[in-house]
C-alpha positions in Angstrom: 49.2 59.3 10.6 47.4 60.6 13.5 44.2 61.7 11.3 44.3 58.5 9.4 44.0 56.3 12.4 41.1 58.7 13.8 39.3 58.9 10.5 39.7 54.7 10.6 38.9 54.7 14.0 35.8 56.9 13.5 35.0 54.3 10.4 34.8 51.1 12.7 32.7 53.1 15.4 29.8 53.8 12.8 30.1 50.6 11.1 29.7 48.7 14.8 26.9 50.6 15.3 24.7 50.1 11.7 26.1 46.5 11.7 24.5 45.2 14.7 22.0 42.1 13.4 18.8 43.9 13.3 19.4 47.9 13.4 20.1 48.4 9.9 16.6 46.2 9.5 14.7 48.5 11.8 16.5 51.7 10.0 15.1 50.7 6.4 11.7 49.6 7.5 11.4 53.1 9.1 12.5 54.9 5.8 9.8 52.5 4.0 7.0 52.7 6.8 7.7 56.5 8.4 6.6 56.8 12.0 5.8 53.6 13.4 4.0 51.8 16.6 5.9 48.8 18.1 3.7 46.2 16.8 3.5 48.0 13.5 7.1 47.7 13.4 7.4 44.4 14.7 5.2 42.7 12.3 7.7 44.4 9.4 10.6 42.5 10.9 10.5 39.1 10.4 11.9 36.7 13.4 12.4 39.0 15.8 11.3 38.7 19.2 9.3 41.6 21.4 13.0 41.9 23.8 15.3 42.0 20.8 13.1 44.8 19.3 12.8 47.1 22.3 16.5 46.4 23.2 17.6 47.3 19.5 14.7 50.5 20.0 16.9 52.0 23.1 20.1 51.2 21.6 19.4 53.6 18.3 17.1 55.8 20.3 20.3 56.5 22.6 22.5 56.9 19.9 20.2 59.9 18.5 18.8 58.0 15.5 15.1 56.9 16.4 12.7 59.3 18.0 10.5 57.7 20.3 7.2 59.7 20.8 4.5 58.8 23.5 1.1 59.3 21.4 -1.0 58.6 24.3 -0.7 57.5 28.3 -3.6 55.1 28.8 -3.1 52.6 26.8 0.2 53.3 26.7 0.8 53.8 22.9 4.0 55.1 21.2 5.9 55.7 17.6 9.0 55.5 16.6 10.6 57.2 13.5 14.3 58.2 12.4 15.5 61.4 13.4 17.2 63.8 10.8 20.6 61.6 11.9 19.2 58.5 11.5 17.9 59.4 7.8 21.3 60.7 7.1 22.4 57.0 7.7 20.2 55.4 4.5 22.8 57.5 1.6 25.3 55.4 3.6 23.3 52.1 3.6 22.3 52.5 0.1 26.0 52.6 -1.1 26.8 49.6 1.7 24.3 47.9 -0.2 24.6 48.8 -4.2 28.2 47.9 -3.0 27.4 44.4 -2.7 25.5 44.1 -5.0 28.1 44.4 -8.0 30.9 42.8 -5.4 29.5 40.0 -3.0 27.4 38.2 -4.9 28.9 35.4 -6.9 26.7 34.8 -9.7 24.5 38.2 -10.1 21.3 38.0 -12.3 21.7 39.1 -16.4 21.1 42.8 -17.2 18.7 42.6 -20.2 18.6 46.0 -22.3 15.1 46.1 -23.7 14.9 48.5 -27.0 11.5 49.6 -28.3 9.8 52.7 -29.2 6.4 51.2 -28.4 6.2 51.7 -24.3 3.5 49.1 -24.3 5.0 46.2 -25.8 8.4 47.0 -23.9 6.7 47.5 -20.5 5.2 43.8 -21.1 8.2 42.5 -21.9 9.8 44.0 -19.4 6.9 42.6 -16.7 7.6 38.8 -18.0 11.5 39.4 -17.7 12.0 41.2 -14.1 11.6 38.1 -11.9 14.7 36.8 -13.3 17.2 39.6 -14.6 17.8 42.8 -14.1 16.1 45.2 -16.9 16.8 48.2 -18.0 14.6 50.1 -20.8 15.1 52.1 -24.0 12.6 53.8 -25.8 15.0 54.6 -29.0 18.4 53.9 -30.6 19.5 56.7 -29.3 19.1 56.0 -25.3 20.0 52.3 -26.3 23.6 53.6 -27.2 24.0 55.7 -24.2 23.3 52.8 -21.8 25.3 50.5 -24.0 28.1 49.0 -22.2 29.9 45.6 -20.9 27.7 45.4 -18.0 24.4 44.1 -20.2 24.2 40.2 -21.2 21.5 41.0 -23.7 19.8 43.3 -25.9 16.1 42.4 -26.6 16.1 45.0 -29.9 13.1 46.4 -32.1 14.0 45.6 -35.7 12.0 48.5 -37.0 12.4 51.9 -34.9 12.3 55.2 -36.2 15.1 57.0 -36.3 18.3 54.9 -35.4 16.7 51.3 -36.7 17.1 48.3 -34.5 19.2 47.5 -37.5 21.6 50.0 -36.6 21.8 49.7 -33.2 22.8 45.8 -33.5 25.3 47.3 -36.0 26.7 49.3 -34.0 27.1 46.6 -31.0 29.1 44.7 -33.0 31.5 47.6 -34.1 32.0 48.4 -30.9 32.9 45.0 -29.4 30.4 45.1 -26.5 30.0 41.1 -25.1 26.5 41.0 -24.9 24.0 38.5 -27.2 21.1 40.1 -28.8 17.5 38.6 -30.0 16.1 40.6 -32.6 12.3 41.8 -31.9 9.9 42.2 -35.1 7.3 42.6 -36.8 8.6 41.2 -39.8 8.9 37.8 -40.8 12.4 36.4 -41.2 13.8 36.6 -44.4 17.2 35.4 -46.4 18.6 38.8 -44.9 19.0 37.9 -41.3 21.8 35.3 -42.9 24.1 38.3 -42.5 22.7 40.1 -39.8 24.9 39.1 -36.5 21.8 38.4 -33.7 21.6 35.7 -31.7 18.2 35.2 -31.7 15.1 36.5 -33.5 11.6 36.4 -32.1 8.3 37.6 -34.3 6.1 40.6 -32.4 4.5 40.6 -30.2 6.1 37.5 -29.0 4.2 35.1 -26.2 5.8 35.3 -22.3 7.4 31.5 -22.6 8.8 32.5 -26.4 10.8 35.5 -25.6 11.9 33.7 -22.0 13.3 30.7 -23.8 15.0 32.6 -26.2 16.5 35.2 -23.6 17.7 31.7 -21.6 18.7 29.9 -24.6 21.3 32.7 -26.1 22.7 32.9 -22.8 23.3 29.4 -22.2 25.3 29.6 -25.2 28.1 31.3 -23.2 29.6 28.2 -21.7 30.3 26.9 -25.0 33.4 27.6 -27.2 33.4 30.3 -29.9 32.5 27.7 -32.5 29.7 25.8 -30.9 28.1 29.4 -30.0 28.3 30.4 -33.8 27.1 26.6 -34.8 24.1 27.0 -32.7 23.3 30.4 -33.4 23.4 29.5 -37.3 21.4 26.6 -36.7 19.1 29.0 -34.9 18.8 31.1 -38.3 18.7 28.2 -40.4 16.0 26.7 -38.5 13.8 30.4 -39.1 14.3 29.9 -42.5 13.0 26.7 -43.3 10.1 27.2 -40.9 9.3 30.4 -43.5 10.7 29.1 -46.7 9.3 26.5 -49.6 12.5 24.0 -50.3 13.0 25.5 -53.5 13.1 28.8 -52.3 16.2 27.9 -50.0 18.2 25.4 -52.3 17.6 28.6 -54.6 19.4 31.3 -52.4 22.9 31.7 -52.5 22.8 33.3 -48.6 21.0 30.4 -47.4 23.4 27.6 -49.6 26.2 29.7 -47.7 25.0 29.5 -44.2 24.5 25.7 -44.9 27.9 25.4 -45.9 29.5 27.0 -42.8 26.9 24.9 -40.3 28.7 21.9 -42.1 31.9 22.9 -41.8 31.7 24.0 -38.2 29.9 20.3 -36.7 33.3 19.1 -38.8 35.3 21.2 -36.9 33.7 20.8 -33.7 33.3 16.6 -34.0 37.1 16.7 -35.0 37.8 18.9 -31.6 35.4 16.1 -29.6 37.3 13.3 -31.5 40.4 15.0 -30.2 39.4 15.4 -26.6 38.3 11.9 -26.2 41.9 10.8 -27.1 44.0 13.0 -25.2 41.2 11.6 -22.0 42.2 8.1 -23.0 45.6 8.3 -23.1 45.9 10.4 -19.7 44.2 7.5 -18.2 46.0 5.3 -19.6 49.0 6.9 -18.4 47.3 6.7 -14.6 47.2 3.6 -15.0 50.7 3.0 -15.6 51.8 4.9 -13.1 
């Protein structure tokens, strides 16, 4: 018990001493900046004053993690920068910090998988996505699978790769029961294939910035539904491809399309009959309020 209650004790001293307001502040911005004058350092650290700075500089200089180096006497001008201790302390922060990341914050951004063997067109997508989510990158089907798991939200996937097609890859997502939506990228026009093909959204290459935002947003929103007003809205989704690519006879023609019309007709039944249901079961627990 002895060494746990050192080992614990040890554990509070170092986190009282990087959790002090602005010391982990001054530590990172000395990893980013290198040796650094007070002023130079000061204007990195927003809000804090000239006393706070010098106060937190003794404190970390005492504690053998800064270095503070007189450059010249007159003016009196001097640098600061971590010492081989204080850099030990950033492996630390950086796992403080990835820490929170997947722990204290409530509603993290999307992880969106982008799969494309052209690095141009994925590196643009990539730029008009990174403001919002968090993206990772896949230049075939074979580094999509390996960084395949539950923690991406959606897969923005090359129909038409070489090698392991994006046809396979979506295939394979299924098959393995990840939870993630994915909108199909292609060159190719829609056609009555994509009835069977289980995306969630389909955008033509190269795509414009608002498109493929939209759609990313869209298939996500989807989540707060129930499982059949996601598949009625991703069918309408398909059905509405089709019609914008396809002469009337061509679709009253296809016995895919005829299908998919059929389950979107069956499915607003199903889902009118479940509103139906939960406006009745409101009225009747308010009328019971009432009576009580």
């Amino acid at each position: 018990m002895k060494d746990n209650t050192d080992r614990a004790q040890r554990v509070a001293e170092t986190v009282d001493l990087i959790s002090k307001k602005w010391h982990p502040v001054i530590i990172q911005r000395l990893v980013e900046g290198g040796a650094l004058g007070f002023n130079e350092l000061k204007e990195r650290i927003e809000d804090v004053s000239a006393k706070v700075l010098t106060d937190s500089l003794e404190d970390l200089t005492g504690n053998g993690l800064v270095k503070r180096t007189v450059i010249s006497e007159s003016p009196l001008r001097v640098e600061y920068e971590l010492t081989d201790t204080g850099r030990e302390l950033q492996t630390a922060m950086e796992a403080l910090a990835a820490w929170g990341d997947r722990h204290l914050d409530p509603e993290p951004d999307p992880t969106v998988l982008i799969v494309d063997d052209d690095p141009r067109l994925l590196n643009m997508h990539a730029s008009w996505l990174e403001d919002e989510y968090v993206v990772e990158r896949a230049y075939d089907g074979e580094e999509a699978f390996r960084k395949l798991d539950d923690s991406i939200d959606v897969v923005l996937l090359d129909r038409r790769m070489p090698g392991i097609s994006g046809e396979e890859v979506l295939e394979r997502i299924r098959q393995w029961g990840i939870d993630c939506r994915v909108v199909m990228l292609s060159a190719v026009d829609p056609d009555f294939d994509i009835v069977d093909m289980g995306f969630d959204g389909y955008v033509v290459k190269p795509g414009f910035r608002e498109e493929v935002r939209d759609v990313i947003t869209d298939v996500l929103a989807r989540d707060v539904h129930e499982k059949p007003v996601q598949e009625f809205l991703t069918l309408s989704a398909k059905e509405a491809l089709l019609r914008a690519e396809k002469t009337d006879t061509e679709l009253r023609e296809n016995d895919a399309y005829v299908r998919l019309v059929e389950r979107l007709e069956r499915l607003e039944a199903e889902i009118d009959d479940a509103a139906e249901q939960a406006t009745h079961d409101e009225r009747l627990r308010t009328l019971i309020g009432g009576v009580e």
